[in-house]
C-alpha positions in Angstrom: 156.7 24.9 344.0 156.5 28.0 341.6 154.8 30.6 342.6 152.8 33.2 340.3 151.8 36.6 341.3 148.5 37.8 339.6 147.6 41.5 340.4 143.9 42.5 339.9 143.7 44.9 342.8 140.7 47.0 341.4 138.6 43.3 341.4 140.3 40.8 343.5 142.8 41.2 346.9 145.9 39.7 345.5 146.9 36.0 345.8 149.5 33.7 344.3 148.6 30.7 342.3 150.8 27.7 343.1 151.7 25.2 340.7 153.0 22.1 341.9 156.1 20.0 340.0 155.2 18.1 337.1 151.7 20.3 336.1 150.9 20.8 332.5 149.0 24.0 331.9 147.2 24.0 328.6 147.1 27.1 325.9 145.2 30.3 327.2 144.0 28.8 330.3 142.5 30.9 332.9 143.0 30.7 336.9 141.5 32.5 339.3 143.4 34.2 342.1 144.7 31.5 345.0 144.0 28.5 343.5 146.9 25.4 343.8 147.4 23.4 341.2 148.3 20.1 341.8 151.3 18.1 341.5 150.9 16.1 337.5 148.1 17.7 337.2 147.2 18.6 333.5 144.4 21.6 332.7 143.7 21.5 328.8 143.9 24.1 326.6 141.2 27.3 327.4 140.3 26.3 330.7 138.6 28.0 333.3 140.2 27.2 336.9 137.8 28.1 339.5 139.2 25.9 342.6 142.1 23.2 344.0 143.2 20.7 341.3 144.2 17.4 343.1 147.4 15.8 342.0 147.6 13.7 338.8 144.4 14.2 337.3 143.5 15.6 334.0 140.9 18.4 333.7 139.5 20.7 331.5 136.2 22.4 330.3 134.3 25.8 331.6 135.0 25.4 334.5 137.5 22.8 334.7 136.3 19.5 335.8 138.1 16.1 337.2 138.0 14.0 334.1 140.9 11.1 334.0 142.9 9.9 336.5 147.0 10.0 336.2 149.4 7.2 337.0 151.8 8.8 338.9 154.7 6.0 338.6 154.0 5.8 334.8 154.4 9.3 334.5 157.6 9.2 336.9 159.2 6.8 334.3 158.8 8.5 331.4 160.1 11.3 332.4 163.1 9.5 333.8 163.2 7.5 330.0 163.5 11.2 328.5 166.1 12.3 331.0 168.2 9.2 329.9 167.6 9.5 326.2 169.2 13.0 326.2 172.5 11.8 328.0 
């Protein structure tokens, strides 16, 4: 789990954003302070995260929203197909 420190101590108390293994996090996204991003999940590109991402889902939009489910085994494979391709 990685851990990000965002500092906006004249707005916000400060809180980590967690990102779990296998997240995709789209150009100039946005996250508010304390959020967790799932594990597979994928945010597209200028999102606004306002709250908790379940795992493999897809979201995106102002503010983010659930929109396509993942299939985590699918995923899981491919990335195992890449992993033997570069050996």
């Amino acid at each position: 789990m990685r851990k990000f420190h965002l500092s906006f101590e004249k707005y916000w108390k400060k809180k980590d954003v967690e990102v779990g293994k296998h997240a995709i996090i789209g150009t100039a996204c946005v996250c508010n302070p304390g959020v967790f991003i799932g594990e597979g999940a994928t945010i597209g590109s200028m999102s606004l995260i306002t709250k908790d991402l379940e795992p493999w889902w897809v979201y995106f939009g102002v503010p983010a929203k659930k929109q396509i489910p993942r299939n985590k085994e699918e995923m899981m494979q491919i990335v195992k197909d890449f992993k033997n391709s570069l050996k």
